[in-house]
Structures are given as C-alpha cells and as structure tokens.
mmCIF file of the protein (N, C-alpha, C, O) and its ligand, coordinates in Angstrom:
data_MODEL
# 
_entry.id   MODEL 
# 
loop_
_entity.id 
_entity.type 
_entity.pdbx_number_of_molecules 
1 polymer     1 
2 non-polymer 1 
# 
_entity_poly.entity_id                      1 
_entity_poly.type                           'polypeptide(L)' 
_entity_poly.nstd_linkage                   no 
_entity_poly.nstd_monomer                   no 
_entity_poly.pdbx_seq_one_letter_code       
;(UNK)(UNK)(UNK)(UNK)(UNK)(UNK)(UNK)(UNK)(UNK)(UNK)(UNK)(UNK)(UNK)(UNK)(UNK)(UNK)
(UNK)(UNK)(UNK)(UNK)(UNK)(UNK)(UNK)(UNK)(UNK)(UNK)(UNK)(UNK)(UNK)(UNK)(UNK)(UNK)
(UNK)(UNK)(UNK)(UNK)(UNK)(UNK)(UNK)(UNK)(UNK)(UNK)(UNK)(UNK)(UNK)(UNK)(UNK)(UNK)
(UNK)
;
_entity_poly.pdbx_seq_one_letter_code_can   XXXXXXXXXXXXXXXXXXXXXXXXXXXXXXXXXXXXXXXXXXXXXXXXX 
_entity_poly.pdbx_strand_id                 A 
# 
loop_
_entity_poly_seq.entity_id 
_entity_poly_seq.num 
_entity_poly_seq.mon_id 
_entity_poly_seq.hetero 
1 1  UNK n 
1 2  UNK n 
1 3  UNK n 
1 4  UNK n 
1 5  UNK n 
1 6  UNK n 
1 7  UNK n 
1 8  UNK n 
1 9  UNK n 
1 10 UNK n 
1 11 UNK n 
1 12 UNK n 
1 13 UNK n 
1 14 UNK n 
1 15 UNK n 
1 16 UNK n 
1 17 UNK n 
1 18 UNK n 
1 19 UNK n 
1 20 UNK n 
1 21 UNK n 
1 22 UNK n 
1 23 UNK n 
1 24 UNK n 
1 25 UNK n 
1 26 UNK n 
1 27 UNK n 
1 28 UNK n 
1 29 UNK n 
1 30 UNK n 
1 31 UNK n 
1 32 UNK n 
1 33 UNK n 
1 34 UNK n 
1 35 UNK n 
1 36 UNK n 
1 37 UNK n 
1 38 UNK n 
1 39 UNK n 
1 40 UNK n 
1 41 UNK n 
1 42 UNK n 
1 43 UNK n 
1 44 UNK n 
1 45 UNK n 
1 46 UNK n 
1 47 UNK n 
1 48 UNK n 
1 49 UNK n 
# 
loop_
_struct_asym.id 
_struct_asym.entity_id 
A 1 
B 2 
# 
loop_
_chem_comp.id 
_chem_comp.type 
_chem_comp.mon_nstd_flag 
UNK 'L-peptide linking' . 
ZN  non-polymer         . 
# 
_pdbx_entity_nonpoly.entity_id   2 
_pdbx_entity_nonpoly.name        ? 
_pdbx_entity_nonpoly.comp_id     ZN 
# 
_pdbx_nonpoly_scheme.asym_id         B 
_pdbx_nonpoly_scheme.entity_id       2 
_pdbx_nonpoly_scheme.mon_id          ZN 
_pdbx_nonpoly_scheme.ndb_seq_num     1 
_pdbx_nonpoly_scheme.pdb_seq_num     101 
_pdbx_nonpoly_scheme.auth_seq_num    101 
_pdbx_nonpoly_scheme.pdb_mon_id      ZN 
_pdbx_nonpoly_scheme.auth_mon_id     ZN 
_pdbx_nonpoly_scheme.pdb_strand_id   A 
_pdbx_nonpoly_scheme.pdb_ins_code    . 
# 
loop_
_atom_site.group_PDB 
_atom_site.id 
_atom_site.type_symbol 
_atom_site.label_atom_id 
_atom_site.label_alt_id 
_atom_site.label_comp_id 
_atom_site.label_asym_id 
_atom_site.label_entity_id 
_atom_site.label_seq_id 
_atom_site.pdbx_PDB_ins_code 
_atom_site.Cartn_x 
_atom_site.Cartn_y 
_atom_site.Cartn_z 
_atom_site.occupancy 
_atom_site.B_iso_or_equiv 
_atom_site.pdbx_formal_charge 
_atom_site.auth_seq_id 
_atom_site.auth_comp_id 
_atom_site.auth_asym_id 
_atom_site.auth_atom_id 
_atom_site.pdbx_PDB_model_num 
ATOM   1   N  N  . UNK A 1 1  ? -47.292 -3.372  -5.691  1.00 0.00 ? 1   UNK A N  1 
ATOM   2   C  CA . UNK A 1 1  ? -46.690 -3.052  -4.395  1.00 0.00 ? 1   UNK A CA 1 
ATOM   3   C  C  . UNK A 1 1  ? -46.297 -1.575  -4.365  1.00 0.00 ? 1   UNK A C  1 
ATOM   4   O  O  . UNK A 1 1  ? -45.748 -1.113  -5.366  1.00 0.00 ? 1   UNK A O  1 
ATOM   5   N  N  . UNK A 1 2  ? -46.510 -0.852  -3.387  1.00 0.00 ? 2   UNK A N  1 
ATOM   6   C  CA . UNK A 1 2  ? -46.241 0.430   -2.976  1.00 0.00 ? 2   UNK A CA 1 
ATOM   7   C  C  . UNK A 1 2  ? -45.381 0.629   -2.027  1.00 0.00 ? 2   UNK A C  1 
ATOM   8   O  O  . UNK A 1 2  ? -45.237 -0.067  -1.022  1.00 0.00 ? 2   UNK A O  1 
ATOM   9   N  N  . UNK A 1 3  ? -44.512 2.038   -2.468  1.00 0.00 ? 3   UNK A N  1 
ATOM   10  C  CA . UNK A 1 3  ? -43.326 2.453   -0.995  1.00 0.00 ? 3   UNK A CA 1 
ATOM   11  C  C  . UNK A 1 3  ? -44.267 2.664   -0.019  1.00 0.00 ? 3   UNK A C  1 
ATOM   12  O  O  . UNK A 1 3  ? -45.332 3.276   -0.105  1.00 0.00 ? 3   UNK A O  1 
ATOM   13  N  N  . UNK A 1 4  ? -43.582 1.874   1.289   1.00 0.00 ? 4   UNK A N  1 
ATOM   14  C  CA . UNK A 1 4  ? -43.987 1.673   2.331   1.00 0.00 ? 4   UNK A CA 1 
ATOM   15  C  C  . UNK A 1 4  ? -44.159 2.948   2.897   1.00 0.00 ? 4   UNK A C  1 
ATOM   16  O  O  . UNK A 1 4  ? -45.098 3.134   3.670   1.00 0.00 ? 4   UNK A O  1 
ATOM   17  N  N  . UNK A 1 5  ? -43.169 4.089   2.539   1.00 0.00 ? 5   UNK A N  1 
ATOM   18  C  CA . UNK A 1 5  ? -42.911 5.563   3.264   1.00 0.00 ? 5   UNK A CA 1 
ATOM   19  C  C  . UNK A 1 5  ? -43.742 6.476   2.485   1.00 0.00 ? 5   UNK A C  1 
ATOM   20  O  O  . UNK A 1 5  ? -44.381 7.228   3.221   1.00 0.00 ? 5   UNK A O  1 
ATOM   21  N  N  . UNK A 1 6  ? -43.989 6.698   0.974   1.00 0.00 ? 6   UNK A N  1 
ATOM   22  C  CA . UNK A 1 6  ? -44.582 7.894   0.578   1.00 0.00 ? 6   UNK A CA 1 
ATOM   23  C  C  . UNK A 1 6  ? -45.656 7.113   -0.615  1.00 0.00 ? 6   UNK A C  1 
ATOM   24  O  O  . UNK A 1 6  ? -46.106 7.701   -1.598  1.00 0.00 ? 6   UNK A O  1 
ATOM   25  N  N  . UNK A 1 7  ? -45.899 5.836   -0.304  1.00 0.00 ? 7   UNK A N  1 
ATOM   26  C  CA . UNK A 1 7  ? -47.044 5.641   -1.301  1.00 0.00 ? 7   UNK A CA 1 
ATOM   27  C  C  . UNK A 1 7  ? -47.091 5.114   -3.060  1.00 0.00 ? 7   UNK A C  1 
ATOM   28  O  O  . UNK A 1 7  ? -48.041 4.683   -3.714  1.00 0.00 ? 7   UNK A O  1 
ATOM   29  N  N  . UNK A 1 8  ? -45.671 5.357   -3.450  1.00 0.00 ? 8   UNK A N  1 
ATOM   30  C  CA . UNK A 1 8  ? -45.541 5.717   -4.811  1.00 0.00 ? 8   UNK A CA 1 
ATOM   31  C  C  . UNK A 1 8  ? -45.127 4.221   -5.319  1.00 0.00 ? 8   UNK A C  1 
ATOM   32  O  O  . UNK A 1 8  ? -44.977 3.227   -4.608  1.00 0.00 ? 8   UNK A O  1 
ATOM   33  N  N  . UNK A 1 9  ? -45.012 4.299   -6.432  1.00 0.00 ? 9   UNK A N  1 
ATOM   34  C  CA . UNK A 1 9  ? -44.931 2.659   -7.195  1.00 0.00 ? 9   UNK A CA 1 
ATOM   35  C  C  . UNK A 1 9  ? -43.319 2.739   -6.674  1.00 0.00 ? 9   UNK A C  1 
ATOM   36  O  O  . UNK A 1 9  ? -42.537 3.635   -6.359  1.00 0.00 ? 9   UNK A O  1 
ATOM   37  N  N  . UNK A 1 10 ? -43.296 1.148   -6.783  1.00 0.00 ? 10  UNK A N  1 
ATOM   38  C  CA . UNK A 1 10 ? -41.932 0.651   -6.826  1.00 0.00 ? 10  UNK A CA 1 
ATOM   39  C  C  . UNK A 1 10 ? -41.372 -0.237  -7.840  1.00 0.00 ? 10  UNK A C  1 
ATOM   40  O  O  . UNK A 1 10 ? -41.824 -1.380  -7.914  1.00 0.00 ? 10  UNK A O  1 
ATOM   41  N  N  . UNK A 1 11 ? -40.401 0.163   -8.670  1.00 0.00 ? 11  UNK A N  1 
ATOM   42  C  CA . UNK A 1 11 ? -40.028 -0.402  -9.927  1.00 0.00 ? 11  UNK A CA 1 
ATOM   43  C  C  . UNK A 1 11 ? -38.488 -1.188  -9.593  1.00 0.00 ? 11  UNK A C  1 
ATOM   44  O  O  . UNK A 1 11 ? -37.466 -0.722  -9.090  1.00 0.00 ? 11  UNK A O  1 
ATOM   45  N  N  . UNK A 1 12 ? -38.794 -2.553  -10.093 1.00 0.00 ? 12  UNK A N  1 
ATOM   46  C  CA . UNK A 1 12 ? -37.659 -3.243  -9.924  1.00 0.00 ? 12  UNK A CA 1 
ATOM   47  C  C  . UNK A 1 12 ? -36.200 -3.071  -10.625 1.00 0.00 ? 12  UNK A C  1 
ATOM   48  O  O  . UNK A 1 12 ? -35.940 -2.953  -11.823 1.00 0.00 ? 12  UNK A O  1 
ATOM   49  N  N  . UNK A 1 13 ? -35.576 -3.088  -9.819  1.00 0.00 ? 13  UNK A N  1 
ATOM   50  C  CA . UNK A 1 13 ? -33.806 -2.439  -10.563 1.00 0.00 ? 13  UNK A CA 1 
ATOM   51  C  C  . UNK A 1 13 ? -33.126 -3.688  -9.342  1.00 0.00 ? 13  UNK A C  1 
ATOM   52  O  O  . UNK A 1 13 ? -33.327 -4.067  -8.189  1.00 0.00 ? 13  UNK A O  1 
ATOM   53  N  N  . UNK A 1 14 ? -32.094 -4.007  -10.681 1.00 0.00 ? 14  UNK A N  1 
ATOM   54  C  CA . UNK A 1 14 ? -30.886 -3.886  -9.637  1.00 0.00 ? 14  UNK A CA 1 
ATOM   55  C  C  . UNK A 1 14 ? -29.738 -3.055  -9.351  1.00 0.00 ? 14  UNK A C  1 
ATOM   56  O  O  . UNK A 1 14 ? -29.277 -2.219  -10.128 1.00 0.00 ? 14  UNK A O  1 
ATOM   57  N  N  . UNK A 1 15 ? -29.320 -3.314  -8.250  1.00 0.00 ? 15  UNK A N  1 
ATOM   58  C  CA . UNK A 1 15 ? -28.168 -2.377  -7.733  1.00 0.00 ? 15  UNK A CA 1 
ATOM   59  C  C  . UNK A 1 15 ? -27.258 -3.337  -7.106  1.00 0.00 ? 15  UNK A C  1 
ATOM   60  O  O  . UNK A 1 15 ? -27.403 -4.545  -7.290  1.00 0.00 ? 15  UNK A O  1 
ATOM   61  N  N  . UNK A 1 16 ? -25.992 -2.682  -6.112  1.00 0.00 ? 16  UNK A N  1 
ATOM   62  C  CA . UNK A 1 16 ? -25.242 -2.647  -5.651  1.00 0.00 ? 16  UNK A CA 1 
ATOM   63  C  C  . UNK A 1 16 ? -25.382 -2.426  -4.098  1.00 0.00 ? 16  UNK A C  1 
ATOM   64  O  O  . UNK A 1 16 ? -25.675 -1.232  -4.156  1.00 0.00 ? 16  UNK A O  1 
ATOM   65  N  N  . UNK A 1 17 ? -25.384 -2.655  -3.028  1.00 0.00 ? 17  UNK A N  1 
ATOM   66  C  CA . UNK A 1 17 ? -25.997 -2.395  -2.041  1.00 0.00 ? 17  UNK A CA 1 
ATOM   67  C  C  . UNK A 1 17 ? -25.014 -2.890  -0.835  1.00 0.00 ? 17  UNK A C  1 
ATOM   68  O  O  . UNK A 1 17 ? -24.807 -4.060  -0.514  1.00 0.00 ? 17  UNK A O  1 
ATOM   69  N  N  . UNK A 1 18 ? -24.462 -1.722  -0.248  1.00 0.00 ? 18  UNK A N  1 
ATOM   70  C  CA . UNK A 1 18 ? -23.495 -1.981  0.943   1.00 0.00 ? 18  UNK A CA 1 
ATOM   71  C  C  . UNK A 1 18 ? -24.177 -2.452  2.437   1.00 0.00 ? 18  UNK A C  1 
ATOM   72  O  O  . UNK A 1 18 ? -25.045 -1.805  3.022   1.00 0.00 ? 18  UNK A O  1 
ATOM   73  N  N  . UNK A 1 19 ? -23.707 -3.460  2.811   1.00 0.00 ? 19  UNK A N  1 
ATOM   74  C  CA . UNK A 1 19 ? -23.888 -4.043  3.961   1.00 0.00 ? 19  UNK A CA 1 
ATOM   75  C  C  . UNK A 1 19 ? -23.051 -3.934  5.521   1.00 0.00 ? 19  UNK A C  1 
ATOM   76  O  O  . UNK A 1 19 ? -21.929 -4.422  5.653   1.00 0.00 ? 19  UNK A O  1 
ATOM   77  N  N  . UNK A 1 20 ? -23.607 -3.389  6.398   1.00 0.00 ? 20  UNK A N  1 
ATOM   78  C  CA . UNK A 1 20 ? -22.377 -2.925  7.353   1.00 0.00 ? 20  UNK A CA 1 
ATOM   79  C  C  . UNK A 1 20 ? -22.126 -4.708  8.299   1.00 0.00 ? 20  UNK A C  1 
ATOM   80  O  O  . UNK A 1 20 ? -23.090 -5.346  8.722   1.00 0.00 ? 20  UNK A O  1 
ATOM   81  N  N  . UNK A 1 21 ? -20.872 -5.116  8.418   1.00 0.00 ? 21  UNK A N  1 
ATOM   82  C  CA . UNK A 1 21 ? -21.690 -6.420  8.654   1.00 0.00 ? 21  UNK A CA 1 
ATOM   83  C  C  . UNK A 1 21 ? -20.650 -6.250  10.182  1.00 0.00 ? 21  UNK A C  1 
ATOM   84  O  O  . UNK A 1 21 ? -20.937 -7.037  11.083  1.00 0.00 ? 21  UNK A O  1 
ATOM   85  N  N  . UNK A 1 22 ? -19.764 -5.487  10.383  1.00 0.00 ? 22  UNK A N  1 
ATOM   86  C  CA . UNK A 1 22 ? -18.956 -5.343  12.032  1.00 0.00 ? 22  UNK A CA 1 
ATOM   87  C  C  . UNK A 1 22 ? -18.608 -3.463  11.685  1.00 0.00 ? 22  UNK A C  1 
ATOM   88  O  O  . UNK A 1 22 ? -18.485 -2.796  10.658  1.00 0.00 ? 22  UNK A O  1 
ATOM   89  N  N  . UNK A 1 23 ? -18.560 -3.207  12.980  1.00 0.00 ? 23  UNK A N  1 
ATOM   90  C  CA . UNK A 1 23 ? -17.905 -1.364  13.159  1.00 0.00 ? 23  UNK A CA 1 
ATOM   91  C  C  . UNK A 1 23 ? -17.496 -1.376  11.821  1.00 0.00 ? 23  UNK A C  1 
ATOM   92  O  O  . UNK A 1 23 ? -18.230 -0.828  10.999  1.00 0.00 ? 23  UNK A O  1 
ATOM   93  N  N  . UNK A 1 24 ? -16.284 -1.990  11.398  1.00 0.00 ? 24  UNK A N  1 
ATOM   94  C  CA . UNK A 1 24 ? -15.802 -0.679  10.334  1.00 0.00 ? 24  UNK A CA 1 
ATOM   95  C  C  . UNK A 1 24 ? -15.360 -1.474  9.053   1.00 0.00 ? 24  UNK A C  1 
ATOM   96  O  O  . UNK A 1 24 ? -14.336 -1.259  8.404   1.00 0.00 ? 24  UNK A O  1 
ATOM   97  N  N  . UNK A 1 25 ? -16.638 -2.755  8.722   1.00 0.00 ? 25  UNK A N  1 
ATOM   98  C  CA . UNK A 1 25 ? -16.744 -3.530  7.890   1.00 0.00 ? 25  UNK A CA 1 
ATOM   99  C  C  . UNK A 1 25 ? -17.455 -3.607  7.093   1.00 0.00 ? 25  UNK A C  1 
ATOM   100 O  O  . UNK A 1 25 ? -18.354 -4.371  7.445   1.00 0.00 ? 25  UNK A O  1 
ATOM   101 N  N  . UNK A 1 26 ? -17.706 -2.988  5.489   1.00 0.00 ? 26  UNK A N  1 
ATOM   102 C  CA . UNK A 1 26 ? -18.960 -3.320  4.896   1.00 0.00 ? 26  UNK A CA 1 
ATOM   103 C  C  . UNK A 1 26 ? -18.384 -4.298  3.303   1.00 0.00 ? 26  UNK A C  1 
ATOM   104 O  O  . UNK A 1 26 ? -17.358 -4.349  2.625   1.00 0.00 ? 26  UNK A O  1 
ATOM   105 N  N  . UNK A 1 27 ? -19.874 -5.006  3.290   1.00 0.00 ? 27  UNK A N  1 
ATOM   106 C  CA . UNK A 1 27 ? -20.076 -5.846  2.390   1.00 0.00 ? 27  UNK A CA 1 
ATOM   107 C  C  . UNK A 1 27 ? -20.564 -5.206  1.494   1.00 0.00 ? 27  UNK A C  1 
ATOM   108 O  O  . UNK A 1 27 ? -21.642 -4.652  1.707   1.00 0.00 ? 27  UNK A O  1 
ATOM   109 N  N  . UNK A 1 28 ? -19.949 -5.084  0.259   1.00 0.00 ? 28  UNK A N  1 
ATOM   110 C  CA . UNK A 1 28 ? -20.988 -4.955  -0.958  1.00 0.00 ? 28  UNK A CA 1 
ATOM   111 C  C  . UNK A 1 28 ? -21.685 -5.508  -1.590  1.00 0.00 ? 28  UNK A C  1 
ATOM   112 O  O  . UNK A 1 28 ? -20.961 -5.889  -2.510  1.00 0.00 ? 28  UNK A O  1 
ATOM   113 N  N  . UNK A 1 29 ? -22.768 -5.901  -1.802  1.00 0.00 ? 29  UNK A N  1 
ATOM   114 C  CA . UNK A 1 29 ? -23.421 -6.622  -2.713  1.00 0.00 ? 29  UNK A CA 1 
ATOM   115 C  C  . UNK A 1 29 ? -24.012 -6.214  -4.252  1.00 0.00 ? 29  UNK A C  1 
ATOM   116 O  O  . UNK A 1 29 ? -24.669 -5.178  -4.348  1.00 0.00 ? 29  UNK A O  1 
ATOM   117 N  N  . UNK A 1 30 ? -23.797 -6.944  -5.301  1.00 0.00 ? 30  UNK A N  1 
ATOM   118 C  CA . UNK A 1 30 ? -23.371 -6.642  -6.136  1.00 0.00 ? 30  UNK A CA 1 
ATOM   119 C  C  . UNK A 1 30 ? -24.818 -6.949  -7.037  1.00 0.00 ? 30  UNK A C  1 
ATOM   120 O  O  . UNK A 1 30 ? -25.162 -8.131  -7.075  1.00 0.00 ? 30  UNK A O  1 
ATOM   121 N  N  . UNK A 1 31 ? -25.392 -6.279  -7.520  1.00 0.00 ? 31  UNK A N  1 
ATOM   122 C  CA . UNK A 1 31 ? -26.852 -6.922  -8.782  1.00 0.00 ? 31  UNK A CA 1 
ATOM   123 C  C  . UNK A 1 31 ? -27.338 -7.295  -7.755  1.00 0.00 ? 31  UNK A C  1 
ATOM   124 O  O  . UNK A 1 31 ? -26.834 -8.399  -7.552  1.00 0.00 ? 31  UNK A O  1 
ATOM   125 N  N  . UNK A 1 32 ? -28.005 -7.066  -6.977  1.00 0.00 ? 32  UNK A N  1 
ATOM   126 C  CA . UNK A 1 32 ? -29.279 -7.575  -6.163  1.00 0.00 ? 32  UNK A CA 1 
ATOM   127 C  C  . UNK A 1 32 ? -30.012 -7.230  -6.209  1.00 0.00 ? 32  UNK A C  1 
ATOM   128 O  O  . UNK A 1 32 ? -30.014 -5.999  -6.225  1.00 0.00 ? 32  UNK A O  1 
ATOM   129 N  N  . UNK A 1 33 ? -31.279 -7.912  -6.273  1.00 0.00 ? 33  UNK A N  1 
ATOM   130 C  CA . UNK A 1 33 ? -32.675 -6.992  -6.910  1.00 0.00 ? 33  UNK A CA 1 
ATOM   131 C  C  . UNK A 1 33 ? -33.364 -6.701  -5.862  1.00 0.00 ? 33  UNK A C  1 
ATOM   132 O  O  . UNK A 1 33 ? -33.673 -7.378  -4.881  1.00 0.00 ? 33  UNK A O  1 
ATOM   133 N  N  . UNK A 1 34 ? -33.656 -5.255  -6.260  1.00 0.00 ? 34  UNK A N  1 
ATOM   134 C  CA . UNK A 1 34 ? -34.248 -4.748  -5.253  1.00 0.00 ? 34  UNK A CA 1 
ATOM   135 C  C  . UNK A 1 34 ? -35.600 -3.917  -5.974  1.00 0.00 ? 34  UNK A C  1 
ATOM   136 O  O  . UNK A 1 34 ? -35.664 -3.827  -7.200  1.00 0.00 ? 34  UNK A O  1 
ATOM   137 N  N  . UNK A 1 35 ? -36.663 -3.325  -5.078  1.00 0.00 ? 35  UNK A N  1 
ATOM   138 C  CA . UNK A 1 35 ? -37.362 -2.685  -5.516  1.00 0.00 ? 35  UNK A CA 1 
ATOM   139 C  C  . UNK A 1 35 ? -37.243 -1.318  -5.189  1.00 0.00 ? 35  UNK A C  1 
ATOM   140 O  O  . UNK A 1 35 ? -37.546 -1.092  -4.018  1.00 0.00 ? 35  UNK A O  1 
ATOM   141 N  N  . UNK A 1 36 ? -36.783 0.002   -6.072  1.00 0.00 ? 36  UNK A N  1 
ATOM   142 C  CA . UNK A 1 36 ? -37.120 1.090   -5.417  1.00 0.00 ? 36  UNK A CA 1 
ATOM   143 C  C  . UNK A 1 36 ? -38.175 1.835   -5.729  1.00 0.00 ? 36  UNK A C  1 
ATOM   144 O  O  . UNK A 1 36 ? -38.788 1.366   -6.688  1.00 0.00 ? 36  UNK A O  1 
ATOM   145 N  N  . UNK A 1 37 ? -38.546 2.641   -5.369  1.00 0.00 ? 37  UNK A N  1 
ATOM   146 C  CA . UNK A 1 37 ? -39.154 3.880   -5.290  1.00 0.00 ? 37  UNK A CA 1 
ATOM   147 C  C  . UNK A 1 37 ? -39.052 5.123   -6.092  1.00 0.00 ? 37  UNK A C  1 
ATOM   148 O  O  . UNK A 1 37 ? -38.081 5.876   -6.160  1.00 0.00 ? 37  UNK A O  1 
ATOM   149 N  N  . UNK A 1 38 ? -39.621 5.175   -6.390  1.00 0.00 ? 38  UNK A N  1 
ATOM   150 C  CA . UNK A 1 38 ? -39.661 5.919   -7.865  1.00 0.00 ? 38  UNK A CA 1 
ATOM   151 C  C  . UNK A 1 38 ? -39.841 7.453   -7.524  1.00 0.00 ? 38  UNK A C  1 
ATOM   152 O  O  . UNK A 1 38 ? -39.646 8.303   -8.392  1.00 0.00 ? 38  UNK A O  1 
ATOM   153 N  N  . UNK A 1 39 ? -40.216 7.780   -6.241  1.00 0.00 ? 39  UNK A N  1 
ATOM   154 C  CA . UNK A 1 39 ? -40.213 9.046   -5.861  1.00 0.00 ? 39  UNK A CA 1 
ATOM   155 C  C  . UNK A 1 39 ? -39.546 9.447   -4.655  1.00 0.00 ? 39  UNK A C  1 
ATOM   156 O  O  . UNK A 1 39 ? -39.361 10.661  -4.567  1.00 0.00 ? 39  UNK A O  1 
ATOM   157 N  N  . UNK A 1 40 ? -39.034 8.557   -3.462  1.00 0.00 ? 40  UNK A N  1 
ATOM   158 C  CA . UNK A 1 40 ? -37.991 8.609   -2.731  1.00 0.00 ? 40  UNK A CA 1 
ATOM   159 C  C  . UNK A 1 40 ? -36.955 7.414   -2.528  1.00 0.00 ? 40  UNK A C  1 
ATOM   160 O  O  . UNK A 1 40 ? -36.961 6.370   -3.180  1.00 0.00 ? 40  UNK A O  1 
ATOM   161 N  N  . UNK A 1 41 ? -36.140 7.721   -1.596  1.00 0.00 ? 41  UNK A N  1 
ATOM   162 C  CA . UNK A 1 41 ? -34.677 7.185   -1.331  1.00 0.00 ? 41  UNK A CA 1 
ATOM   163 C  C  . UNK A 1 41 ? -35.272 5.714   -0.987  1.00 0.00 ? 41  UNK A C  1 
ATOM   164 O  O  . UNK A 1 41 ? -34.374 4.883   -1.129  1.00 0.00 ? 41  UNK A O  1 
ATOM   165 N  N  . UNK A 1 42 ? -36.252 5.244   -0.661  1.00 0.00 ? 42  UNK A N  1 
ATOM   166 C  CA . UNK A 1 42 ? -36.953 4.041   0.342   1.00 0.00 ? 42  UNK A CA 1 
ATOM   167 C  C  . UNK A 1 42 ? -36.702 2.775   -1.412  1.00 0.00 ? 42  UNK A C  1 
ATOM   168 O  O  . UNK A 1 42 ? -36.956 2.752   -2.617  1.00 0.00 ? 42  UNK A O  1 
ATOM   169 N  N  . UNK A 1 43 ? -36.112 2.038   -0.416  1.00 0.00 ? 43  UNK A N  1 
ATOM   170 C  CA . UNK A 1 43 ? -36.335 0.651   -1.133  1.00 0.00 ? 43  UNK A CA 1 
ATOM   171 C  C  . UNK A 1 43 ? -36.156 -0.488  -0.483  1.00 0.00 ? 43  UNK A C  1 
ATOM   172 O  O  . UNK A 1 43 ? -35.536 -0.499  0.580   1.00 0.00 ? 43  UNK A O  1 
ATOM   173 N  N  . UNK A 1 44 ? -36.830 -1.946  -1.198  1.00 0.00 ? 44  UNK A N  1 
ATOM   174 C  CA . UNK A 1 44 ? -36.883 -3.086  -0.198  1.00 0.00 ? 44  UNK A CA 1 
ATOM   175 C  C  . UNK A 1 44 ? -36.299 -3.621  -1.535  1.00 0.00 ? 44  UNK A C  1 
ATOM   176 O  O  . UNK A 1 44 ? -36.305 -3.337  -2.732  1.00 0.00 ? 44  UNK A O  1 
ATOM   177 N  N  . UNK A 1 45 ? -35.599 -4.904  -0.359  1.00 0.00 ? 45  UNK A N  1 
ATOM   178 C  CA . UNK A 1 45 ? -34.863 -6.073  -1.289  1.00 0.00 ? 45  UNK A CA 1 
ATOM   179 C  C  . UNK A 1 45 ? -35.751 -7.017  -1.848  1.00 0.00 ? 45  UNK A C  1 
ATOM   180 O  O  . UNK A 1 45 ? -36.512 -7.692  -1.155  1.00 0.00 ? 45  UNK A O  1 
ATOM   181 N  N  . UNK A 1 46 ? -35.668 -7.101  -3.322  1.00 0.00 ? 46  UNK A N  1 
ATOM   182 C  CA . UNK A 1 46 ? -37.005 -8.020  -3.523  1.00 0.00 ? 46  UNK A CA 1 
ATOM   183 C  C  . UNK A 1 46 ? -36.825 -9.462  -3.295  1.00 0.00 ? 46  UNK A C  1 
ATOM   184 O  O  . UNK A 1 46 ? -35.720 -10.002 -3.249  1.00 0.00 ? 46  UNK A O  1 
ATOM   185 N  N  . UNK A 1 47 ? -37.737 -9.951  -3.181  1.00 0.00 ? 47  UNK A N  1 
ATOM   186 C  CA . UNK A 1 47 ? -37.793 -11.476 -2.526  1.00 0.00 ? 47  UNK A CA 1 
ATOM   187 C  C  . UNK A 1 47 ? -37.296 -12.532 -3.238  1.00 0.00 ? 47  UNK A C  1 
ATOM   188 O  O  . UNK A 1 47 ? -37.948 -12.881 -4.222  1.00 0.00 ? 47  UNK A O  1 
ATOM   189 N  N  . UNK A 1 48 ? -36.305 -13.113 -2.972  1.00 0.00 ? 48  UNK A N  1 
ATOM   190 C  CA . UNK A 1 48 ? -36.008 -14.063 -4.173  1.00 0.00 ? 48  UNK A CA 1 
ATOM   191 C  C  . UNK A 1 48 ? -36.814 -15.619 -4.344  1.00 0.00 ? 48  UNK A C  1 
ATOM   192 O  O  . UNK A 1 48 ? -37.002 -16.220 -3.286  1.00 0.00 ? 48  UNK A O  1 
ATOM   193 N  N  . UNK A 1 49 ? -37.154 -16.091 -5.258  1.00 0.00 ? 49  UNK A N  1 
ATOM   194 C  CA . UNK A 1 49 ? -37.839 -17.255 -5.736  1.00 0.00 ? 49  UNK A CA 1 
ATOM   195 C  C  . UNK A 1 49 ? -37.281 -18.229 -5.707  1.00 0.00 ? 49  UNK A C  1 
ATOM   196 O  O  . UNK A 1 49 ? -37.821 -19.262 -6.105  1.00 0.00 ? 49  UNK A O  1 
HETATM 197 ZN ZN . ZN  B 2 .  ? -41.358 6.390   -1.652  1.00 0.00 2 101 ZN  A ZN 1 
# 
C-alpha cells in the first residue's frame, strides 16, 4: 500500500491520535494502528481485523 498524497511506502506504527469530537472537545486515542508515511505528514488508520 502506498501514501495516497506523495506515493511513498507506508509503514505500520502505532500512535496516539487526537480526535476533535464537539468545538472545543478532543479525544485522544491511545496505540492505534495506523499506517504512516514514511516521507510525509499523510497517514491512514489501519483497518482493524
Ligand atoms: Zn506521503
């Protein structure tokens, strides 16, 4: 699978990942696997099984 924006591999990590969920409310989420991008900011949440 490739970043959708510049092409480049995407290597699975997890992170931490804030969620805005009302105006001046965010959720953090904590170890969620995601895939980023190894050469820009672009990442997708990977799909869980
Ligand atoms: Zn990219």
């Amino acid at each position: 699978m490739s970043c959708t924006s510049c092409g480049a591999t995407l290597r699975s990590t997890m992170s931490d990942l804030p969620f805005k969920v009302r105006e001046h409310t965010l959720v953090i989420l904590k170890n969620l696997p995601v895939l980023e991008c190894v050469h820009c900011t672009q990442y997708l949440i990977a799909d869980r099984e």
